[in-house]
N, C-alpha and C positions, 0 to 999 in steps of 0.2 A: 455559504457556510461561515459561521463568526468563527474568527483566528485561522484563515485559512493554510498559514505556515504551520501551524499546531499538526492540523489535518493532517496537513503531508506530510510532515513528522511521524505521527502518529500510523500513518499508512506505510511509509518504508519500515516500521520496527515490524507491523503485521506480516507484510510481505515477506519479508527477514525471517519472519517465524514459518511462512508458511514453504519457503526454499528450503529452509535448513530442519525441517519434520523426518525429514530423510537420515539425518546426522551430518549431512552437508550439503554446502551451498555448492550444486554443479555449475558450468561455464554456462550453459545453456540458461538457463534460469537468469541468471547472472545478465547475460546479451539481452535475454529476451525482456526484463525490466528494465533495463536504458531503452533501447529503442523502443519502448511501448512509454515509457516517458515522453520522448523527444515526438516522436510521431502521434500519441494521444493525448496526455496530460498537457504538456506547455502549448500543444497546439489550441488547446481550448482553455487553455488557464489566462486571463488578462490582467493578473494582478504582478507586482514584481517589487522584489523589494528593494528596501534602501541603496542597497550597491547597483539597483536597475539587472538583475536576474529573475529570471521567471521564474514565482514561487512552487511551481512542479518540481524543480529541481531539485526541491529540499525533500522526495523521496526517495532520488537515488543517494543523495548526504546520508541519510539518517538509516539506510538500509548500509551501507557501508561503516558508519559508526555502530551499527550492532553488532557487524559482524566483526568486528577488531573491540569492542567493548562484551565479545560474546554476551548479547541479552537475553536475561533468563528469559524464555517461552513461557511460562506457567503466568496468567494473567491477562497475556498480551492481547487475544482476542476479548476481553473483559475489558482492557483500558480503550480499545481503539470503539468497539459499541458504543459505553459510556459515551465517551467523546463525541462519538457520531450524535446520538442521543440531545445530548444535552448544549449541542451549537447545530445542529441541523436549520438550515430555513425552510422556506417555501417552496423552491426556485431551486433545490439543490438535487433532483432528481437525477440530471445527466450525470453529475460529479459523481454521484453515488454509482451510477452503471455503470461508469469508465472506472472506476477503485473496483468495482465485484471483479469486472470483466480483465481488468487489468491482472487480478489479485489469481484469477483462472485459467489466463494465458501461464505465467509465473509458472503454476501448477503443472499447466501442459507441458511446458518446454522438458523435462524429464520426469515423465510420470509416474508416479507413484502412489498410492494407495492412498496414503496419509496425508501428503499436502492437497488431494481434492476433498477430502473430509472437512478437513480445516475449513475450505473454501464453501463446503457446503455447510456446515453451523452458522459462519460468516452469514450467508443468505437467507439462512432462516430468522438471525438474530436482527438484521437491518435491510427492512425492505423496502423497495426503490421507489 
């Protein structure tokens, strides 16, 4: 993926939209995207930036600056396609299955109607 901080930027605001589809971000939700970080994303992520942090990190950052910058929803799965889109490489197939998959646990951990919809648009719009 070119700008792969972007990415995960871009992936915590999506995330962030699709926990908070409900009217809020539950604790479960919450748990369930750090540890599916820690255990999926950095464990496959090899890039780190300047300060030497693994740049998965920068999804639980930017999911936490949403949710204290409350980010409007309206767009968000627009900007994160796009993005996907237009820096996608060759070789980015897994990154993309661990974001769906990630993006569906999120979903699972208190389930509700509306953040699996999300996730299924998500899949139709960017496929692996």
């Amino acid at each position: 993926m070119k700008n792969i901080k972007h990415y995960y930027k871009e992936l915590g605001k999506i995330i962030y939209s699709i926990a908070i589809a409900d009217g809020a971000v539950q604790l479960e939700e919450r748990n369930k995207l750090h540890q599916l970080v820690i255990k999926e994303l950095a464990r496959n992520e090899k890039s780190y930036d300047s300060s030497g942090m693994n740049q998965a990190f920068y999804v639980d950052f930017e999911f936490d600056k949403a949710a204290s910058d409350r980010l409007d929803q309206d767009g968000a799965i627009q900007k994160f396609t796009d993005f996907v889109s237009s820096n996608r490489e060759p070789n980015d197939e897994m990154l993309i299955a661990l974001s769906l998959n990630l993006m569906e646990e999120v979903a699972n951990a208190y389930p509700k109607t509306k953040e699996k919809e999300i996730v299924k648009k998500i899949r139709s719009l960017i496929p692996c």
